[in-house]
C-alpha positions as a printed NumPy array, in Angstrom:
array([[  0.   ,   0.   ,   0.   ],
       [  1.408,   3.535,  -0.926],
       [  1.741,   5.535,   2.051],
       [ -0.654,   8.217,   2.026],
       [ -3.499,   6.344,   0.354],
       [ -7.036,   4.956,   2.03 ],
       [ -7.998,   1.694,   2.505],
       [-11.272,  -0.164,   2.295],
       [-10.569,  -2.346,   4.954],
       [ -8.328,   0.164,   7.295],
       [-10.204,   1.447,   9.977],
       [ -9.757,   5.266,   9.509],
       [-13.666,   6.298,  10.111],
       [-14.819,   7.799,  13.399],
       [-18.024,   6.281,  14.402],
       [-19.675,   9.711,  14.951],
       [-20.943,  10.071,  10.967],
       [-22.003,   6.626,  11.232],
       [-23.773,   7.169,  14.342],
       [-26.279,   9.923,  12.361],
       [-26.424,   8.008,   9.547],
       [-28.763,   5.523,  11.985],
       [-30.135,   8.571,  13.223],
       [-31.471,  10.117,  10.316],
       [-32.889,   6.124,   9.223],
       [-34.471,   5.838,  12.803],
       [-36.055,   9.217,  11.972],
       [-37.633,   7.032,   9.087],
       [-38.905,   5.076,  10.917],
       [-35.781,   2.443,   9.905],
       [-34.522,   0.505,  12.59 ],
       [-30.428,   0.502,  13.881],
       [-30.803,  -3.504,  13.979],
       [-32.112,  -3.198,   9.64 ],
       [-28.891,  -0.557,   8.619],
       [-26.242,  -2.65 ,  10.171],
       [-27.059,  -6.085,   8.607],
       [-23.91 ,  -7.256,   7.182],
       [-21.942,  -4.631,   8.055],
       [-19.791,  -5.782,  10.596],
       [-20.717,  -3.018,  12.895],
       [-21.356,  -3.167,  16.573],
       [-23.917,  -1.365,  19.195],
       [-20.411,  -0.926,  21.048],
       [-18.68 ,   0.258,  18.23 ],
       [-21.006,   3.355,  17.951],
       [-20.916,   3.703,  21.327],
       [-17.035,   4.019,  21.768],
       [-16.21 ,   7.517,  20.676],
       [-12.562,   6.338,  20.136],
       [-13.534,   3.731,  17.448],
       [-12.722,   3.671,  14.543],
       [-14.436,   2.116,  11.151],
       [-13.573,   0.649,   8.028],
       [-14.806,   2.355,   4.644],
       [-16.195,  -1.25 ,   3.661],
       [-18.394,  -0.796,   6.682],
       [-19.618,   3.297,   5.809],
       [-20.38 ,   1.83 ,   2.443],
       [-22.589,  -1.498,   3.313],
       [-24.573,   0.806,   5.705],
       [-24.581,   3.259,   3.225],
       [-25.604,   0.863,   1.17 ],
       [-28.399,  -0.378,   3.565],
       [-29.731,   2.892,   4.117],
       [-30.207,   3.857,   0.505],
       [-32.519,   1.133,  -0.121],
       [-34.787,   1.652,   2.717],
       [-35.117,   5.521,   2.971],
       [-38.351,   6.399,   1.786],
       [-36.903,   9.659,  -0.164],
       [-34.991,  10.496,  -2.328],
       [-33.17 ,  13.736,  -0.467],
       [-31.092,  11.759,   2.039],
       [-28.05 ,  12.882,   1.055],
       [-28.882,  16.402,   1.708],
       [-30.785,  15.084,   5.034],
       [-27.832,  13.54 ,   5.755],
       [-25.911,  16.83 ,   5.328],
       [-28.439,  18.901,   7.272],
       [-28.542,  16.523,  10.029],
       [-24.49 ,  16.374,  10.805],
       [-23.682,  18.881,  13.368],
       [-20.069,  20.754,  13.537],
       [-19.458,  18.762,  17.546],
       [-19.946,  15.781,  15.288],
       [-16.638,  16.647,  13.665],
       [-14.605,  15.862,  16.857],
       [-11.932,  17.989,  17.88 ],
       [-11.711,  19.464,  14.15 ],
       [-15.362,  20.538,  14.949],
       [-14.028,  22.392,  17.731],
       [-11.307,  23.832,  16.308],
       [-13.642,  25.278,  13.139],
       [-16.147,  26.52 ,  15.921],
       [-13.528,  29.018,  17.142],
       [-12.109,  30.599,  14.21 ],
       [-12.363,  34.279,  13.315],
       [-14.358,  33.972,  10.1  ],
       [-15.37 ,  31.586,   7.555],
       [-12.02 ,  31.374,   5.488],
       [ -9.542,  30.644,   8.423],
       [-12.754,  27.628,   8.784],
       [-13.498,  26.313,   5.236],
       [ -9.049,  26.305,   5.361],
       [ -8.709,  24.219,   8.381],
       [-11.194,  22.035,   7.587],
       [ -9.551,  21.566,   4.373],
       [ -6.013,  20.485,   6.003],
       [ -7.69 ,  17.758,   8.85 ],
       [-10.707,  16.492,   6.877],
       [ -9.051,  13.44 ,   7.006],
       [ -9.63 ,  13.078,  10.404],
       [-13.649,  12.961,   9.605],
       [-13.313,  11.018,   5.66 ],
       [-10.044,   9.973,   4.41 ],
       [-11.446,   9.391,   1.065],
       [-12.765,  12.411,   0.184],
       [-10.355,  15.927,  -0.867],
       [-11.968,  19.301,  -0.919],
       [ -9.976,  22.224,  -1.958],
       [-11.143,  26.269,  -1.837],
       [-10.063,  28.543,  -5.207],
       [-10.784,  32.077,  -5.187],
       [-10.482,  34.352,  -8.465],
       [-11.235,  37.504,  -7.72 ],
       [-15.036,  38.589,  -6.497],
       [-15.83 ,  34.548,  -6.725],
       [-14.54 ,  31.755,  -4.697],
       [-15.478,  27.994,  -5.051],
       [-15.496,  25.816,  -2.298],
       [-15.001,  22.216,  -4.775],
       [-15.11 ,  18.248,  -3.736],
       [-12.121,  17.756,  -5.69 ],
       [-11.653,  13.541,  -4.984],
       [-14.449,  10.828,  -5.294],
       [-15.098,   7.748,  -4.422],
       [-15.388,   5.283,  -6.927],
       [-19.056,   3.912,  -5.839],
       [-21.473,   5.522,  -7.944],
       [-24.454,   5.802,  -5.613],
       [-22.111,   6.316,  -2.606],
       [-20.58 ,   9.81 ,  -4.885],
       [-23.924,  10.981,  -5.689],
       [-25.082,  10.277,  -1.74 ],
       [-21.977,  12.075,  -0.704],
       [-22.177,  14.823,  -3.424],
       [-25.57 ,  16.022,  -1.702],
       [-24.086,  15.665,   1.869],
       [-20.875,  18.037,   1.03 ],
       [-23.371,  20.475,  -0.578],
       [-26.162,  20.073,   2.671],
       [-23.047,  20.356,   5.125],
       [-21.571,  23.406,   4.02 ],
       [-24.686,  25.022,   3.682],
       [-26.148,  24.201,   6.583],
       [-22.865,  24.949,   9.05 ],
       [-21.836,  28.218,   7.141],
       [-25.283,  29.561,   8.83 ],
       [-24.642,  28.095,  11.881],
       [-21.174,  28.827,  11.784],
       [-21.5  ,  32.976,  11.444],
       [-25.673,  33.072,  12.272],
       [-25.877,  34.677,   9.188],
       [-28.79 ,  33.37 ,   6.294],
       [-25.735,  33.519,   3.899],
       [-26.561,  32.081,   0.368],
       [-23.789,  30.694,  -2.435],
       [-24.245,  32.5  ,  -5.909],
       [-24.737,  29.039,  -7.351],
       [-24.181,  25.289,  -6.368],
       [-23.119,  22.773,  -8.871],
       [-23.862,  19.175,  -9.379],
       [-21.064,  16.7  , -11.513],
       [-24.319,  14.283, -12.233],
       [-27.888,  15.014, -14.224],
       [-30.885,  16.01 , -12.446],
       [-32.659,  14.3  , -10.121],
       [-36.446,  14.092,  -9.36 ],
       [-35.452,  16.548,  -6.156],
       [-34.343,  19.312,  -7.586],
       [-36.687,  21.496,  -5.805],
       [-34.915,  20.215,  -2.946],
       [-32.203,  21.387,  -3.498],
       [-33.212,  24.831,  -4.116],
       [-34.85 ,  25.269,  -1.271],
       [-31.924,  24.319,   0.626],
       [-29.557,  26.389,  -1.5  ],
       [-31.538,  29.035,  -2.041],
       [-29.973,  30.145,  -5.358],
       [-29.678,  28.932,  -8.541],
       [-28.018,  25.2  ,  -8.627],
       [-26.635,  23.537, -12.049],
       [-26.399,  20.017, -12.594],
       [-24.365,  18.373, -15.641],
       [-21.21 ,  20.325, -14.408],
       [-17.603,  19.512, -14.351],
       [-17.732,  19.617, -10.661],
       [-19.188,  19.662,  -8.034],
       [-18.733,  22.942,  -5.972],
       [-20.387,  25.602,  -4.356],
       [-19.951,  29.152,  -5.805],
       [-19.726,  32.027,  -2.769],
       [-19.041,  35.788,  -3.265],
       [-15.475,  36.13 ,  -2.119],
       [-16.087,  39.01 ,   0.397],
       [-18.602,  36.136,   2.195],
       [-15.356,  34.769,   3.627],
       [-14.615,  37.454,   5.749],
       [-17.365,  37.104,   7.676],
       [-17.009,  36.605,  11.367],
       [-17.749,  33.198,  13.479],
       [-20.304,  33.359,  16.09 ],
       [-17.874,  32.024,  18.842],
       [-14.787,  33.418,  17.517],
       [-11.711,  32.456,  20.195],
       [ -8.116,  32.983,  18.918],
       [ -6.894,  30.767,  21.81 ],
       [ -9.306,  28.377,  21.416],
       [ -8.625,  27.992,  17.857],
       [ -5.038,  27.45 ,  18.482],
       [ -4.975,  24.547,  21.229],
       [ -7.81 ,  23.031,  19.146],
       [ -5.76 ,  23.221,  15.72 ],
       [ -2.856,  21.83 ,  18.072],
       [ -4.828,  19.065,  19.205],
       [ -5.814,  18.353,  15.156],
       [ -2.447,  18.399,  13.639],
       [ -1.025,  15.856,  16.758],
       [ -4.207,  13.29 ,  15.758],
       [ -2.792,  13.833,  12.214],
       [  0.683,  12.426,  12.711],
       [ -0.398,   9.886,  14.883],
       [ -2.942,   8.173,  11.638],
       [ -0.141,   9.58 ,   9.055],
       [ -1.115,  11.158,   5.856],
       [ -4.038,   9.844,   4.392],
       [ -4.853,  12.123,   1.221],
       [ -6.386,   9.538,  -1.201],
       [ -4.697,   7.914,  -3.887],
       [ -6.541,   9.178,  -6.672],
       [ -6.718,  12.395,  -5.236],
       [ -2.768,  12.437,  -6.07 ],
       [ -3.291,  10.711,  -9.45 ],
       [ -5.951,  13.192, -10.262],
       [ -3.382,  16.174,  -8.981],
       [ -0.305,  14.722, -11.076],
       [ -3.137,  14.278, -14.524],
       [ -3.951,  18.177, -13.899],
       [ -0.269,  19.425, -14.035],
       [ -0.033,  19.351, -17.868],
       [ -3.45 ,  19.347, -19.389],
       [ -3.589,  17.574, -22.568],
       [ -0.104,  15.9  , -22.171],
       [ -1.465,  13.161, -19.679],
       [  1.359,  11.015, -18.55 ],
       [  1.316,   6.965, -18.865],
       [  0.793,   5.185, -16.052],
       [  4.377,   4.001, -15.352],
       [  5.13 ,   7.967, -15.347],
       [  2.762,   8.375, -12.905],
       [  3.786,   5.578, -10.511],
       [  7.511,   7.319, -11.124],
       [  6.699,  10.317,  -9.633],
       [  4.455,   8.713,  -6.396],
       [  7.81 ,   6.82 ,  -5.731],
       [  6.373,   3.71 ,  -6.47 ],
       [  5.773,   0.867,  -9.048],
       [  3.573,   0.775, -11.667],
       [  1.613,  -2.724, -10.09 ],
       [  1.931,  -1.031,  -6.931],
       [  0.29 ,   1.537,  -7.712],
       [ -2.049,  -0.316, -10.224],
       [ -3.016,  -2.576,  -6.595],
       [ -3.673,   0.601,  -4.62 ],
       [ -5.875,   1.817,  -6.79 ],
       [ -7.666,  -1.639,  -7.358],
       [ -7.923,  -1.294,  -3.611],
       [-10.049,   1.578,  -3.928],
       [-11.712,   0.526,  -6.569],
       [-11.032,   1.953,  -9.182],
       [ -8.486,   2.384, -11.905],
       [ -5.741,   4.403, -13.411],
       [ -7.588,   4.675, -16.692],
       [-10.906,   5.371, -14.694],
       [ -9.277,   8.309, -13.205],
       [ -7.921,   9.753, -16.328],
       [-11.335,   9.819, -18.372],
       [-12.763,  11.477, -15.063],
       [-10.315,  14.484, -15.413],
       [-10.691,  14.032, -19.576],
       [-14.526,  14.321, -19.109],
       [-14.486,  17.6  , -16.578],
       [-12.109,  19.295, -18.832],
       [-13.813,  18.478, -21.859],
       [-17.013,  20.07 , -20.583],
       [-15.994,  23.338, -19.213],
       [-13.8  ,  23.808, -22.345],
       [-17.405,  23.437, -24.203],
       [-18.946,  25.455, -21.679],
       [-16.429,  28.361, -21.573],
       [-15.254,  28.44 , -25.108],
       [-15.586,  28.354, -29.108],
       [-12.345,  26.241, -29.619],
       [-13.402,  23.951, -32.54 ],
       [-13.53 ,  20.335, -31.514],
       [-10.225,  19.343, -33.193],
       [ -8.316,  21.772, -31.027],
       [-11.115,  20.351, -27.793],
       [-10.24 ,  17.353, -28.423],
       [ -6.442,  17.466, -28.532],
       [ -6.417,  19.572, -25.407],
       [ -8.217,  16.601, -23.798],
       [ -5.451,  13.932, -25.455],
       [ -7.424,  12.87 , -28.569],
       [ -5.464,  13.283, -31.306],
       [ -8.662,  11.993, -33.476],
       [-11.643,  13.715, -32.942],
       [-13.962,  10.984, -34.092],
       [-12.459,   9.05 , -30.916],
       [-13.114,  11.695, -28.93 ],
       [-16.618,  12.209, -29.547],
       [-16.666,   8.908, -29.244],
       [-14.838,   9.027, -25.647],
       [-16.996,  11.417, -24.92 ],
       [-20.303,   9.732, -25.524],
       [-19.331,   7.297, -23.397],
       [-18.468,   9.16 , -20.635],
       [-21.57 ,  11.529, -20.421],
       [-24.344,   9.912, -22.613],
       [-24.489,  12.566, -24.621],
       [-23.008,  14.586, -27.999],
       [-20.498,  17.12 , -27.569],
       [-22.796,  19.659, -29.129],
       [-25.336,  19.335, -25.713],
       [-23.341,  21.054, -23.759],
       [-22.392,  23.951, -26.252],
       [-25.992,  23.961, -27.232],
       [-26.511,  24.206, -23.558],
       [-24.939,  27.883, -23.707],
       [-27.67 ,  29.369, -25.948],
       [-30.674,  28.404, -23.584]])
């Protein structure tokens, strides 16, 4: 295993996100005894604040309660439901500090400590920032689930956070359009885009000055402290493809092989090739991913001609990559420049 990567059967979770996923079931009307068949999972477990779950666990109860919830929304039930205290001693530490940048920041640096598997990263241009899930999990229901959790969670706790009804200027989805869309926008309350390259909230950039309710420079610091010493103790744990994805991004349209790749992680190309089997998932997986993103915010933001899209993207031939592209999205090239002039 490549240091720094996350494990399906390494138990890196902390049972407090499990414990409201039962919560928000129970809620439901779904009982704790139905959501942990087959998992693995104990009553002690989730009573042990110091324990510790596998992902292979998260994902069978996941699993379990995405068959039984009677709607559709749980992901952003899910996301409204987790409260900051739930977050440990990073919840703490994001409680006390001065305003919502300094949060959104340290959250970024010790998510691991909550999800290992998941990467978020904050980019702000000017008068617009986005906050972006940058990594994904390669489960498809489990992504979607988790894609409406990131967006209820950061909605939800940026109100709590600075007791302010603050609103993103947009949210968008990296998957079509669900039955609950309304859902979402009443959540949101601003205009949210599905079919993206990514999945990100979009905030006014002066938003992130805004105070925190509790505030406490002190605080803050032992907290942060406490954070970075539970760090070293698990090690690193940014997600393989997180650094695959990272290393494919570099040089856009001059993707490196695979062996390249593995090169410059320090490791071998099976090595590598077993990590990310691991995870579940693959190196070519990865690189149509980042392929498929770019491809649609180049049609999005631009009138290059497909020949010069498509060798931006690494097709040399753009038959294959309409082709390519088909496959990745279900649909033409021409829907999402089409999609401009709506």
């Amino acid at each position: 295993m490549i240091r720094g990567t996350w494990s399906l059967t390494e138990p890196l979770v902390p049972v407090n996100i499990p414990a409201t996923m039962i919560r928000v079931g129970q809620d439901k009307g779904i009982t704790a005894t139905a959501l942990l068949v087959n998992t693995g999972i104990s009553n002690e477990q989730l009573s042990d604040p110091t324990a510790r779950l596998t992902y292979q666990q998260i994902l069978l109860l996941a699993d379990n309660l995405i068959k039984q919830y009677p709607e559709e929304t749980l992901g952003l039930d899910l996301g409204k439901a987790i409260n900051i205290n739930q977050f440990g001693m990073l919840g703490y530490a994001i409680l006390s500090c001065a305003d919502l940048r300094s949060a959104i920041r340290l959250g970024i640096k010790y998510h691991t400590l909550v999800d290992p598997a998941f990467t978020f990263e904050i980019s702000e241009q000017n008068d617009v920032t986005a906050v972006r899930l940058t990594s994904h999990i390669p489960f498809e229901p489990m992504y979607r689930l988790l894609c409406d959790v990131f967006v209820g969670i950061f909605i939800t706790l940026a109100r709590f956070l600075t007791g302010k009804d603050i609103c993103a200027r947009e949210v968008h989805l990296n998957h079509p359009a669900p039955s609950y869309v309304k859902a979402y926008e009443e959540l949101a309350r601003c205009p949210v885009l599905f079919d993206q390259p990514r999945t990100e909230l979009l905030i006014d950039t002066a938003l992130l000055d805004t105070p925190l309710a509790m505030a406490d420079s002190a605080t803050a610091a032992m907290a942060e402290a406490q954070c970075a010493e539970i760090l070293t103790r698990m090690g690193p744990k940014e997600g393989i493809v997180a650094k695959v994805r990272r290393i494919l991004l570099r040089n856009p349209g001059t993707f490196p092989p695979v062996d390249v790749v593995a090169s410059q992680l320090a490791t071998s190309t099976r090595t590598l090739s077993r990590s990310l089997q691991d995870v579940g998932t693959s190196y070519q997986r990865i690189l149509d991913e980042v392929r498929k993103e770019m491809a649609i915010e180049y049609l999005r933001n631009s009138n290059l001609p497909i020949e010069e899209l498509a060798a931006l993207v690494g097709y040399s031939d753009p038959s294959n990559f309409r082709k390519a592209f088909r496959r990745w999205t279900q649909h033409a090239p021409s829907y999402y420049r089409e999609e401009r002039k709506r």
